[in-house]
Backbone as CSV, one residue per row, in Angstrom:
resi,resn,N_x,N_y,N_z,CA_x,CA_y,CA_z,C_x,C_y,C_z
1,UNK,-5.006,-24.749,-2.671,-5.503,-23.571,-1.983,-4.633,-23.284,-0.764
2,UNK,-4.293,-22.025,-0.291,-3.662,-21.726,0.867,-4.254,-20.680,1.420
3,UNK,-4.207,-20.324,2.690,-4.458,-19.611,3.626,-3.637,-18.498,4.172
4,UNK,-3.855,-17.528,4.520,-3.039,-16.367,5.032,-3.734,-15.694,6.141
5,UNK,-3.250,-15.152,7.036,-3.678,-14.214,7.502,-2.914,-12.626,7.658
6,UNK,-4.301,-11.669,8.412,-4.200,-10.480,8.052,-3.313,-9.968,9.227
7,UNK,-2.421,-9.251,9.563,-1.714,-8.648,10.703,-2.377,-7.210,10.527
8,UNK,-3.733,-6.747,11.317,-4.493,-5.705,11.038,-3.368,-4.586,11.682
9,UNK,-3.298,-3.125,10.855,-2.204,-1.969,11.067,-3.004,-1.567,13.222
10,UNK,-4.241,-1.833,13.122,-4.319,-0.939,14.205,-3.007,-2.170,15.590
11,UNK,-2.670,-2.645,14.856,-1.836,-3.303,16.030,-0.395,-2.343,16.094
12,UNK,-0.004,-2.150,17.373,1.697,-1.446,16.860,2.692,-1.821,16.470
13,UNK,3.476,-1.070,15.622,4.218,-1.946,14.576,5.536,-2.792,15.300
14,UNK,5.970,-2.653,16.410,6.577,-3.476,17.069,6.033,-4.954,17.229
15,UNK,5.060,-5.107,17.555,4.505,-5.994,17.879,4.269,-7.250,16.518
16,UNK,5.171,-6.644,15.065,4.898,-7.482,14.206,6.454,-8.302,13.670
17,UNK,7.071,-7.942,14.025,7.822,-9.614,14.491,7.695,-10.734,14.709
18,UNK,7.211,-10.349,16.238,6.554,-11.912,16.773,5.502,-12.429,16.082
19,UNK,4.619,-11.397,15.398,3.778,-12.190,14.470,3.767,-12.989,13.551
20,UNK,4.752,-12.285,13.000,5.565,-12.738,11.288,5.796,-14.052,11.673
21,UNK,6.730,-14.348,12.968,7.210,-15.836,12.785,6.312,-16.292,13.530
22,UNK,5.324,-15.913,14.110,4.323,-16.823,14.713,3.297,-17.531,13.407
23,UNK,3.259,-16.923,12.360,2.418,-17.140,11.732,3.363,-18.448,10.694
24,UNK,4.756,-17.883,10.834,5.300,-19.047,9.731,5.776,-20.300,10.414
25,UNK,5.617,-20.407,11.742,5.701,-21.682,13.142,4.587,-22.246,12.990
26,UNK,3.115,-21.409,12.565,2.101,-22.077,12.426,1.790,-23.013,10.926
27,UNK,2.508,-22.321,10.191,2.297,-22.919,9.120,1.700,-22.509,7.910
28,UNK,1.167,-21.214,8.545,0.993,-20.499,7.554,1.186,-19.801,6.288
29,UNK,0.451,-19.724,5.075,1.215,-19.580,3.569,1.571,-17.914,3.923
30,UNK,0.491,-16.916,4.353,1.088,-16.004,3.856,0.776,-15.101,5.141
31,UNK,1.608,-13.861,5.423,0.683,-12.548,6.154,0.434,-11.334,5.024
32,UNK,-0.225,-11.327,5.576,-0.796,-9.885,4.873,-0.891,-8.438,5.873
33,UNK,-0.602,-7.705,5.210,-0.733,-6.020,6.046,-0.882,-4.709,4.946
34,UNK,-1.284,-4.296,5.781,-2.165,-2.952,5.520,-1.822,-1.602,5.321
35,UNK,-1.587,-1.019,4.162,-1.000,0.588,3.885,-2.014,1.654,4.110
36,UNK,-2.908,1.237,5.824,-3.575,2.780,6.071,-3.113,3.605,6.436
37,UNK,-3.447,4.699,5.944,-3.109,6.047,6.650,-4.123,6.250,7.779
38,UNK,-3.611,6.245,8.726,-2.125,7.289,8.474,-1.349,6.131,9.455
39,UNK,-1.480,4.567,9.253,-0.658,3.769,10.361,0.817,3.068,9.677
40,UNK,0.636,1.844,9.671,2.076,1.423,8.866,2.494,1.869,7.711
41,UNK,3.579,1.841,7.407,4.441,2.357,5.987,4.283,0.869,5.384
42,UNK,3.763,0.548,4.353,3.849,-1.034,4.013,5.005,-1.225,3.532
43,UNK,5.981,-0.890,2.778,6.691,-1.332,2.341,7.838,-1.624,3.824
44,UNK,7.977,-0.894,4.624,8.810,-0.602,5.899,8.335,-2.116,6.559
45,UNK,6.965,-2.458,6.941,6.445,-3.250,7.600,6.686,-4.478,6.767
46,UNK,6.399,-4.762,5.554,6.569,-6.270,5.254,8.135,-6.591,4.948
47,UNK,9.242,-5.676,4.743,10.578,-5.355,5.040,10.977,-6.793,6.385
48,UNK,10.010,-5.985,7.288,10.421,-6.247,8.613,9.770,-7.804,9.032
49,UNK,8.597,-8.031,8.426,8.618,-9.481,8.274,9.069,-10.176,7.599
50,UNK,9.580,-10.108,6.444,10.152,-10.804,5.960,11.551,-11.096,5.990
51,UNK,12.040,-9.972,7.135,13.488,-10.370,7.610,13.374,-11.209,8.691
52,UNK,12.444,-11.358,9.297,12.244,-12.245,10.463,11.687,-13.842,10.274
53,UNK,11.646,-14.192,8.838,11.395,-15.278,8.618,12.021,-16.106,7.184
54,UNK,11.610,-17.120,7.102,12.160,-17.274,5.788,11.717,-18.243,4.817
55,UNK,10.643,-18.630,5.093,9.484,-19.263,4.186,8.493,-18.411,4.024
56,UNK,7.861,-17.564,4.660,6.688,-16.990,4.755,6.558,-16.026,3.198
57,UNK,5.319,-15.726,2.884,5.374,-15.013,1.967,4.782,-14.267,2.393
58,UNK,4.859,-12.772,2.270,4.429,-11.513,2.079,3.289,-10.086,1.518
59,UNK,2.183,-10.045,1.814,1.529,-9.440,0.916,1.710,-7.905,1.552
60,UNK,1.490,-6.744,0.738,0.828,-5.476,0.816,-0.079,-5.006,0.379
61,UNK,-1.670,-5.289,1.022,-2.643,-5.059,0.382,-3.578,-3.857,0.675
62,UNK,-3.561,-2.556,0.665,-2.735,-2.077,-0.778,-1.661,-1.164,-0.985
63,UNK,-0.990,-0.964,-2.254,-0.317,0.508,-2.046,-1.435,1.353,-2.675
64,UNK,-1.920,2.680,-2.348,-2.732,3.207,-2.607,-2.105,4.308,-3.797
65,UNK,-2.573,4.266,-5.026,-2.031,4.545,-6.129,-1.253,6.430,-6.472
66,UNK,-2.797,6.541,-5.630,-2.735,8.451,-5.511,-1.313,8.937,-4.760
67,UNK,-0.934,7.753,-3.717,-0.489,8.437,-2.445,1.351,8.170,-2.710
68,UNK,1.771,7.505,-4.040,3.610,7.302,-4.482,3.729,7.543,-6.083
69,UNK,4.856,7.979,-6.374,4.996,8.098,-7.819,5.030,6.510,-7.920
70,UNK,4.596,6.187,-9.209,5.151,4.430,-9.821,6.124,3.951,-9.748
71,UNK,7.432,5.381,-10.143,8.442,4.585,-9.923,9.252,4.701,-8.640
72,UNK,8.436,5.223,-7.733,9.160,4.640,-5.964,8.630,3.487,-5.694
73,UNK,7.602,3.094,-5.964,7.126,1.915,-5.580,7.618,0.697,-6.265
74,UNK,7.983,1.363,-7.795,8.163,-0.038,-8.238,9.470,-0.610,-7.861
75,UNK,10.294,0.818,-7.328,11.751,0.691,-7.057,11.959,-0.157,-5.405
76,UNK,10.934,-0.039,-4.619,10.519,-0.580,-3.183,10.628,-1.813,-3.356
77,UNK,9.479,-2.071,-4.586,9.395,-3.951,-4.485,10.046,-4.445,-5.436
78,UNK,11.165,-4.231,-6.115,12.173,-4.546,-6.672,13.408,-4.817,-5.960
79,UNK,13.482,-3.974,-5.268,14.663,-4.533,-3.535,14.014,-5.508,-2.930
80,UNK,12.456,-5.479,-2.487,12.406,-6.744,-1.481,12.095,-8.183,-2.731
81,UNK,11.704,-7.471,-3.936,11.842,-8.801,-4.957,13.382,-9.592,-5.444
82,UNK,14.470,-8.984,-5.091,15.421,-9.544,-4.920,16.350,-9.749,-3.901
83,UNK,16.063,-9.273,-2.950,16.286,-9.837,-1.361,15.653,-10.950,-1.261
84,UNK,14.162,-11.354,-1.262,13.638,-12.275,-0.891,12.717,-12.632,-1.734
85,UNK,13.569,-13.478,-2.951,12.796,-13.817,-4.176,11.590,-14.807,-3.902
86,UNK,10.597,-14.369,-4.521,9.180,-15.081,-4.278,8.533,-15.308,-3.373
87,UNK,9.045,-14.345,-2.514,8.412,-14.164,-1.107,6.982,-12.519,-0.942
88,UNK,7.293,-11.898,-1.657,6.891,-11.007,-1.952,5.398,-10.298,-2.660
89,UNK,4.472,-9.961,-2.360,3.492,-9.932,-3.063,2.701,-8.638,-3.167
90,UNK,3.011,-7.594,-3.841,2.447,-6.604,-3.976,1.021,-6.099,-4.732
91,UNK,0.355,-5.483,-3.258,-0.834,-4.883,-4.706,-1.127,-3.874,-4.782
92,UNK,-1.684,-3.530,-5.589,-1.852,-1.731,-5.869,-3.583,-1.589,-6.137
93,UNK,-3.875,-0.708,-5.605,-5.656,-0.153,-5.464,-5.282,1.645,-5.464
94,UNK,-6.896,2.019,-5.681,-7.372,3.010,-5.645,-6.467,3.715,-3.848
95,UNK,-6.837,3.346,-3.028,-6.855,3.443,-1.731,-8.444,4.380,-0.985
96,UNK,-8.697,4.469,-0.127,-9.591,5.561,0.048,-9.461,6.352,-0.016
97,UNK,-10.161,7.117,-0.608,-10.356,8.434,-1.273,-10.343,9.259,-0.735
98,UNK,-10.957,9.456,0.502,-10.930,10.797,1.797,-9.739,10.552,1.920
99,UNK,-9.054,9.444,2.499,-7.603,9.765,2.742,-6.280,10.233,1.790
100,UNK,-6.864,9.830,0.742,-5.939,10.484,-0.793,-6.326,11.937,-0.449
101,UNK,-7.728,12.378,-0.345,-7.828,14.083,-0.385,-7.408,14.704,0.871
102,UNK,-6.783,13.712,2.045,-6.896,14.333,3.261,-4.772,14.819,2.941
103,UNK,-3.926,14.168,2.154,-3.103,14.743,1.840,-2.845,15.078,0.486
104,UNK,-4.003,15.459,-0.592,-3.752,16.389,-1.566,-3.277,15.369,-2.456
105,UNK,-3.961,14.548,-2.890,-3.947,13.422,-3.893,-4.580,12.752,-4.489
106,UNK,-5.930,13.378,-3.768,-7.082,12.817,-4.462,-7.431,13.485,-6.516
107,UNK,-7.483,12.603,-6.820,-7.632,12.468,-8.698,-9.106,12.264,-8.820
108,UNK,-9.145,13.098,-10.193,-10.768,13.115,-10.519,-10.930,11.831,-11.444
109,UNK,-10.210,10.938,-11.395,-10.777,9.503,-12.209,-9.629,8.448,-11.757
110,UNK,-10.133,8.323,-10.322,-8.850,7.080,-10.174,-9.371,5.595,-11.108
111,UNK,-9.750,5.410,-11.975,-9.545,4.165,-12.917,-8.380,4.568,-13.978
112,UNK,-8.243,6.021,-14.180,-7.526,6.608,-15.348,-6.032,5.970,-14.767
113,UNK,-6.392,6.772,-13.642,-4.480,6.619,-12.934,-4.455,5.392,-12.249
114,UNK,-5.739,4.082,-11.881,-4.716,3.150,-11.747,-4.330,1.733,-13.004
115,UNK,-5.455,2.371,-13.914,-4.791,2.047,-14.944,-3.205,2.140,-15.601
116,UNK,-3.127,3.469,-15.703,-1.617,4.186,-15.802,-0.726,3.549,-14.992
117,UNK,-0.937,3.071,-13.925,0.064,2.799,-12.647,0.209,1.863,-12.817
118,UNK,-0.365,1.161,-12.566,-0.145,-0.741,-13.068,0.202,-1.352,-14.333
119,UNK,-0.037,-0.684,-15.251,1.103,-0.782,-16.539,2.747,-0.197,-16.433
120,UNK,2.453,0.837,-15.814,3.770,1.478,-15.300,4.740,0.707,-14.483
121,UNK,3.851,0.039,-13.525,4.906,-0.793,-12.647,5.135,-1.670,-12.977
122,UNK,4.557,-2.759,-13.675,4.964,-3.657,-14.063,5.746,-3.804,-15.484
123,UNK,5.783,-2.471,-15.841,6.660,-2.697,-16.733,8.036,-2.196,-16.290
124,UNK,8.180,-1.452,-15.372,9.556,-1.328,-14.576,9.792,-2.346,-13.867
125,UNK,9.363,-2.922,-13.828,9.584,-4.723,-12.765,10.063,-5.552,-14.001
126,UNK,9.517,-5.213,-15.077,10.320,-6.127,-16.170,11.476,-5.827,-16.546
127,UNK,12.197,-5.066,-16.395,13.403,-4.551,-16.598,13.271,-3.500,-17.890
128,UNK,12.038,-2.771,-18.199,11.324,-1.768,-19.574,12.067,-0.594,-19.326
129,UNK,12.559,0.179,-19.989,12.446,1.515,-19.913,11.496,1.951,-20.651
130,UNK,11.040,2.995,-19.204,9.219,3.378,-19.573,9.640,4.722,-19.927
131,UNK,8.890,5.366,-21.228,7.961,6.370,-21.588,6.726,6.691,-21.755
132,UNK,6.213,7.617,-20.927,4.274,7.498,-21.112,4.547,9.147,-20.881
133,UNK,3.594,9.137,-21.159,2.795,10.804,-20.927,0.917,10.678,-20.751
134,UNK,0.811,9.930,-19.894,-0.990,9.967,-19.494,-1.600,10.976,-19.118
135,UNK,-2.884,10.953,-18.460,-3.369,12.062,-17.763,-2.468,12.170,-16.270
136,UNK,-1.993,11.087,-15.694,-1.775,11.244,-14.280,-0.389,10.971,-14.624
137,UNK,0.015,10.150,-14.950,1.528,8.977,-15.294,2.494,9.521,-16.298
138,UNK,3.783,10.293,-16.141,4.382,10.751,-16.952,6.145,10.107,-16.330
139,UNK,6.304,9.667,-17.129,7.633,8.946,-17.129,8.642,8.665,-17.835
140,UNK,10.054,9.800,-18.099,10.340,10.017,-19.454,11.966,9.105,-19.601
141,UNK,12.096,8.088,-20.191,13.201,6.989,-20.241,13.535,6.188,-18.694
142,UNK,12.758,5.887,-18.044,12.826,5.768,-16.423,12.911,4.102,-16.910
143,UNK,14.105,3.752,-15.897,14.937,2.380,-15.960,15.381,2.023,-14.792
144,UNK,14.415,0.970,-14.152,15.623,0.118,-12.517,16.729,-0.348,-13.240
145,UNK,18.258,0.014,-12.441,19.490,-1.002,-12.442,18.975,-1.914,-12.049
146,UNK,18.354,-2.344,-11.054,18.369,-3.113,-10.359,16.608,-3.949,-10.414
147,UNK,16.528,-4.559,-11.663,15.224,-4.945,-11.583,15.403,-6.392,-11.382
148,UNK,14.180,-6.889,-10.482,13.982,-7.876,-10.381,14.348,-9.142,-10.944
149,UNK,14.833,-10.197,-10.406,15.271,-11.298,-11.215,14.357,-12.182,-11.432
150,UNK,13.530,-12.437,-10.319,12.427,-12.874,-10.488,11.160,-11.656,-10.218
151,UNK,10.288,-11.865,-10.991,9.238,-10.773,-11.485,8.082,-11.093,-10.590
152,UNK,8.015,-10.615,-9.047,6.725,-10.722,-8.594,5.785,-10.403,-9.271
153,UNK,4.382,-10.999,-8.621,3.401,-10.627,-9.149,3.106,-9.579,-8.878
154,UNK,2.082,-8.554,-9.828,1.789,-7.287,-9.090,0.013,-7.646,-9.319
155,UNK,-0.516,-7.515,-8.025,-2.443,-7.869,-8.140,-2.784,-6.163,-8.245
156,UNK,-4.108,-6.273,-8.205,-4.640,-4.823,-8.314,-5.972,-5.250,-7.109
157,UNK,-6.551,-4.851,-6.271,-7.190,-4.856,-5.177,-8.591,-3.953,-5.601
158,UNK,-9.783,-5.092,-5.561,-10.396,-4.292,-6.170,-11.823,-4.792,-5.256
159,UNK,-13.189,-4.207,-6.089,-14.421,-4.166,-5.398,-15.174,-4.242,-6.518
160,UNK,-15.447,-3.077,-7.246,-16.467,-2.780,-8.449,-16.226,-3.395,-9.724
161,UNK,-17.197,-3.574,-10.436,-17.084,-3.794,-11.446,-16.038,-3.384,-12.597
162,UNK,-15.755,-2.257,-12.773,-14.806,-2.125,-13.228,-13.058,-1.765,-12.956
163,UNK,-12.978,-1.678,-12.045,-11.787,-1.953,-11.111,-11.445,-4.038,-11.168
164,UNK,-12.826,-4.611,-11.212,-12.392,-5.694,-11.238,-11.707,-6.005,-12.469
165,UNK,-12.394,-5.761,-13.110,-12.132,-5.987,-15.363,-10.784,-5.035,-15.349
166,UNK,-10.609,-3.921,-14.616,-9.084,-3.748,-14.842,-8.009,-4.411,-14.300
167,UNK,-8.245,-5.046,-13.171,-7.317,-6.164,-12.614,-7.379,-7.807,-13.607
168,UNK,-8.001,-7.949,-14.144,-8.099,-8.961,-14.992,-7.331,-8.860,-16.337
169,UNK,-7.899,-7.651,-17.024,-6.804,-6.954,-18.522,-5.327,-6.942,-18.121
170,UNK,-5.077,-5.990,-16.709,-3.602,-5.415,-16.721,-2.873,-5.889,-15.787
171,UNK,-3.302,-6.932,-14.680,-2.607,-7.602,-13.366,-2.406,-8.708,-13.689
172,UNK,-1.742,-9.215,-12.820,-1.266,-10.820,-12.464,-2.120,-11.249,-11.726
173,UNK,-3.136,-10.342,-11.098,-4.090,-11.092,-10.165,-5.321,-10.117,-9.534
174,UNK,-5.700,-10.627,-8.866,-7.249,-9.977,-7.833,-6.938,-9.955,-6.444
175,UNK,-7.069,-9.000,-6.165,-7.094,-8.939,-4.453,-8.800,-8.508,-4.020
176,UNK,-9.522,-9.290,-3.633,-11.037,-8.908,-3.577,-10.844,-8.667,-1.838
177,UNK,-11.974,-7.786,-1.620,-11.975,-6.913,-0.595,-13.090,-7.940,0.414
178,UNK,-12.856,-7.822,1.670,-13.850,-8.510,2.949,-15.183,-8.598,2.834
179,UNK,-15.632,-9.212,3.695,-17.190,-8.694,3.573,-18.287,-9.784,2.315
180,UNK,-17.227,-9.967,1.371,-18.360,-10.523,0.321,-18.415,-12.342,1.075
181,UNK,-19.819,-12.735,0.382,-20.067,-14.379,0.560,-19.685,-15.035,-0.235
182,UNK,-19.492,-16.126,-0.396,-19.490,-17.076,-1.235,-19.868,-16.611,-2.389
183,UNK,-21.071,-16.685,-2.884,-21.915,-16.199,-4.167,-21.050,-14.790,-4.779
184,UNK,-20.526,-14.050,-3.838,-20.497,-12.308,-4.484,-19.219,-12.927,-4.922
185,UNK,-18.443,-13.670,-4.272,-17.267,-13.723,-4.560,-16.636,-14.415,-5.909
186,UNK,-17.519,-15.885,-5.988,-17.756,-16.184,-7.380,-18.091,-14.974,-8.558
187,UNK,-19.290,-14.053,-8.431,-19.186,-13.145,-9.142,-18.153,-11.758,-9.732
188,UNK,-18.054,-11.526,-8.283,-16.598,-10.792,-8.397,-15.552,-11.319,-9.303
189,UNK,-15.150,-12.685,-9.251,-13.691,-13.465,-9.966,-14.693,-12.853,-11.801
190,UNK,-15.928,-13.395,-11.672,-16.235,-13.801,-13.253,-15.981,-12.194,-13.937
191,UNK,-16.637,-11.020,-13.106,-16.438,-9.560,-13.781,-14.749,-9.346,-13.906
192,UNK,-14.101,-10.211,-13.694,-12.766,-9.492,-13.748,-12.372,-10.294,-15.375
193,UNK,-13.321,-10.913,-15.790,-13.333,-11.333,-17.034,-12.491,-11.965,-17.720
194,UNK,-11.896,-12.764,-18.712,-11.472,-13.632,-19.344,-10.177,-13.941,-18.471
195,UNK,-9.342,-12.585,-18.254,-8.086,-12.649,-17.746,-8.212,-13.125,-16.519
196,UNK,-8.847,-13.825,-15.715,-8.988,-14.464,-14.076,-8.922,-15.755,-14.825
197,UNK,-9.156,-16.117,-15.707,-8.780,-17.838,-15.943,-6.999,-18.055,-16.760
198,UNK,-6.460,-16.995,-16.792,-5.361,-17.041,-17.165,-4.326,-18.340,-16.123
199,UNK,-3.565,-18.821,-17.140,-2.531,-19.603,-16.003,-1.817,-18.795,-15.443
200,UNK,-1.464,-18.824,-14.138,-1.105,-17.716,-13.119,-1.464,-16.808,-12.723
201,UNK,-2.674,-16.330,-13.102,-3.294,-15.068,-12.586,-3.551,-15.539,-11.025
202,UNK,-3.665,-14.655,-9.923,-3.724,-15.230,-8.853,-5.019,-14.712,-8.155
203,UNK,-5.550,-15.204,-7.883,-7.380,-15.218,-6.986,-6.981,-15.121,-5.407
204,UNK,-7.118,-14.197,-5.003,-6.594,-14.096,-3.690,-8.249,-13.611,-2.828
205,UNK,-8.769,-13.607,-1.758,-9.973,-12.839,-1.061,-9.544,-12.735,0.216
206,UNK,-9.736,-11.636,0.841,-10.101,-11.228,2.384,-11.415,-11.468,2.509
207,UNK,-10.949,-13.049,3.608,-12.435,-13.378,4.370,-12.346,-12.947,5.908
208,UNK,-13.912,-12.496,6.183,-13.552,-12.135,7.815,-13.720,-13.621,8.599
209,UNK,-12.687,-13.561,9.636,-13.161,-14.793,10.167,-14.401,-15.053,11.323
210,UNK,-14.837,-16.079,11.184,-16.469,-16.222,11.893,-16.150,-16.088,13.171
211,UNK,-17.149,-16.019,13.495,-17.290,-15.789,15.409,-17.101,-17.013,15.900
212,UNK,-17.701,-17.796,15.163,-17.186,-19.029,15.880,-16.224,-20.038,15.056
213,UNK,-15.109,-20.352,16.040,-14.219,-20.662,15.159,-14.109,-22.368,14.705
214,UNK,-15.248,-22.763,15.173,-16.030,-24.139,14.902,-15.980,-24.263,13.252
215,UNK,-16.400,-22.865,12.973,-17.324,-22.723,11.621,-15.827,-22.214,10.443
216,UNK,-15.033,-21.824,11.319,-13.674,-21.859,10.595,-13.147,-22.500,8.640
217,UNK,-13.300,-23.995,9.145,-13.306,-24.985,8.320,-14.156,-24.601,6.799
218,UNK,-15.328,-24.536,6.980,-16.681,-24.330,6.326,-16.482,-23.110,5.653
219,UNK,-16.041,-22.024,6.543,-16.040,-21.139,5.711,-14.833,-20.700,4.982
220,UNK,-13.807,-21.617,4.788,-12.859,-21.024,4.150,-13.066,-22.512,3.382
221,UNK,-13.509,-23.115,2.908,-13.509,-24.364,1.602,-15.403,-23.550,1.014
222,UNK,-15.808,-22.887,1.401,-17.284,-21.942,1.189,-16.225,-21.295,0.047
223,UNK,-15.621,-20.376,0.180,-14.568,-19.242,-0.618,-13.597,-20.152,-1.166
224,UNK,-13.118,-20.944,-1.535,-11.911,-21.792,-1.833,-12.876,-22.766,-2.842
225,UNK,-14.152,-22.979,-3.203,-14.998,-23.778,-3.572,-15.670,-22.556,-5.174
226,UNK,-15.975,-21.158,-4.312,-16.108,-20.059,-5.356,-15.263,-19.487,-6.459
227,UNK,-13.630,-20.243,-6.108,-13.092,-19.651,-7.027,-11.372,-19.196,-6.271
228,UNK,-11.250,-18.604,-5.153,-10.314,-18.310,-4.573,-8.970,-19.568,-4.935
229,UNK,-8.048,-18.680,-4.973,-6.685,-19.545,-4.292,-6.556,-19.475,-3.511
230,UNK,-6.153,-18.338,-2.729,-5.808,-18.126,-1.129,-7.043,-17.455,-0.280
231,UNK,-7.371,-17.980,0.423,-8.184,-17.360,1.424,-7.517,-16.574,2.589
232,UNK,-7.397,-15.418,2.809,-7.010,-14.700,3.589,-7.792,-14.422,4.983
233,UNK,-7.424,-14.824,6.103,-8.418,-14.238,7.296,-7.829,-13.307,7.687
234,UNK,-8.955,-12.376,7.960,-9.443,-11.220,8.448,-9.661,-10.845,10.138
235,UNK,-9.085,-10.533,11.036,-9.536,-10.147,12.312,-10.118,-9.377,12.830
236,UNK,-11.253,-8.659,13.290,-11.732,-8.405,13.493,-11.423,-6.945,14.117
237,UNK,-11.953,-5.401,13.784,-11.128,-4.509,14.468,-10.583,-4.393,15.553
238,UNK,-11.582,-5.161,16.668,-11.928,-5.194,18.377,-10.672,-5.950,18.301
239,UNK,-10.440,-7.378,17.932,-9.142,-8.118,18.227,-8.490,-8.112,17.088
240,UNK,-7.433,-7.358,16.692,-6.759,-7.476,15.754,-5.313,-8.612,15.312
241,UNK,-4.837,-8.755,16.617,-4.130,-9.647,16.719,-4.637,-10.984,15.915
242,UNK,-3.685,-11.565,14.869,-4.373,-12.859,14.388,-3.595,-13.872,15.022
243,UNK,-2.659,-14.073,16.250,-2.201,-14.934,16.486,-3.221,-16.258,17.262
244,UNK,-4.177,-15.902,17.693,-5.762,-16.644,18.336,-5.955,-17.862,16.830
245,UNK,-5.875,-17.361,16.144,-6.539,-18.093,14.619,-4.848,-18.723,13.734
246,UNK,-3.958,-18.293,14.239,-3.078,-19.318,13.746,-3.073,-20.736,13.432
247,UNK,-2.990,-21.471,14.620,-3.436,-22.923,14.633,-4.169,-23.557,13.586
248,UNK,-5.351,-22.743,13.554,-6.375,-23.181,12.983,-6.034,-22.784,11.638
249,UNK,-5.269,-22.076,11.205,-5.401,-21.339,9.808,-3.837,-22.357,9.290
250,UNK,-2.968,-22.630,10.136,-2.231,-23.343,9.413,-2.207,-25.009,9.489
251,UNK,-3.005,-25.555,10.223,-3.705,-26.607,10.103,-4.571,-26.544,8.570
C-alpha cells in the first residue's frame, strides 16, 4: 500500500515546486493535483512537478472528458509518458458538469462520451491507429509518432454506480472520490465489478485527512484494509497546503 498526497489547485501554482520536492524528501509515493476550472492546467502543473523531482510519481485527477479532444490529451500524456517513464498517472472523469456547461461542453450523456474517450485514449497510448465514429468521439486514422514506450496507466475517476462498472470494463484502474468511509469504499471497489480484481488494475481513493492527526494512522490502514492500494490525503479547503501532513504521510 502507498500513500500520496493532494497539492489542492486553490494553492498558486508557483508555490508547487517546493511542494513537489517537499513531498518526495518526505517520502512520499505520489502527489496528486487537480484539473479545476477554472485554476491549474493539469497537464502544465504535473509537467512542472515532475521536472522538479525524480522519484516521485504523478497523478492528474481528473482530465475532465467534455473539456479536450482525446487525442490532445492522449498526445499530453504520451510526452510526459516518455520523458518520465512510470512516473506518470493519468485519469479521466466526467468533470463537473456546470463547469463543462459554463464553457459550452456540457453533453447530454456523459457515460456515452466517457466511455468513447477512454477507449480512445488508451488505444492511442498503445501505439493503435484509431477509427471510431460514436455519438461524441470521431477519429478518422489518428496515430501518435510518438507513443509511449512504456504504457501508463489510464484510471477513470469515478462515484456512481455506473461510472464505477465503466472504470472496471475499460480502465486500468479507479480513482474513487473523498468523502466515502471505509464501508462505502469497499462497496464502491466491488460495483466496479469483476475488472477491480484484475492483476494491475489499480485501486487508488481520496481520503480527507482527520482533524486530528493522532488518528492519521487508523485512518489510512481503515481504507488500505477496504480494498485501496494507495490512499491519497486530502487537505482540507481552509488549509490546502499538504506540506503540515508530509511527515506523517511518508512515514
Amino acid at each position: 500500500m502507498e500513500i500520496g498526497v493532494v497539492a489542492r489547485p486553490e494553492l498558486p501554482p508557483e508555490e508547487l515546486p517546493a511542494i513537489a520536492r517537499a513531498a518526495q524528501d518526505a517520502g512520499v509515493a505520489q502527489l496528486w493535483l487537480w484539473e479545476d476550472c477554472f485554476l491549474h492546467g493539469g497537464t502544465a502543473a504535473a509537467a512542472v512537478a515532475l521536472a522538479r523531482t525524480e522519484t516521485l510519481q504523478v497523478g492528474v485527477g481528473l482530465y475532465p472528458a467534455p473539456l479536450r479532444n482525446p487525442a490532445a490529451v492522449a498526445m499530453e500524456i504520451a510526452t510526459l509518458a516518455r520523458i518520465v517513464p512510470g512516473r506518470f498517472l493519468p485519469v479521466l472523469g466526467h468533470g463537473v458538469l456546470e463547469w463543462m456547461g459554463q464553457v459550452g461542453n456540457r453533453v447530454a450523456s456523459p457515460m456515452t462520451l466517457l466511455a468513447e474517450y477512454t477507449a480512445a485514449v488508451r488505444a492511442l497510448l498503445a501505439g493503435e491507429r484509431v477509427s471510431t465514429s460514436g455519438r461524441y468521439v470521431h477519429l478518422d486514422r489518428v496515430r501518435l509518432d510518438h507513443p509511449p514506450r512504456t504504457v501508463p496507466p489510464v484510471l477513470v475517476g469515478a462515484r456512481g454506480p455506473r461510472t464505477l462498472r465503466l472504470a472496471g470494463d475499460l480502465a486500468d484502474g479507479v480513482l474513487l472520490d473523498s468523502g466515502l468511509t471505509p464501508a462505502q469504499t469497499r462497496a464502491a471497489l466491488a460495483d466496479c465489478g469483476p475488472g477491480a480484481a484484475a492483476p494491475g488494475f489499480r485501486r487508488i481513493g481520496y481520503v480527507a485527512v482527520p482533524d486530528d492527526p493522532a488518528a492519521l494512522p487508523a485512518t489510512v490502514r481503515a481504507h488500505a484494509d477496504a480494498g485501496l492500494d494507495t490512499v491519497v490525503l486530502v487537505p482540507p479547503a481552509a488549509a490546502p497546503d499538504p506540506r503540515p501532513w508530509l511527515a506523517a504521510a511518508g512515514g
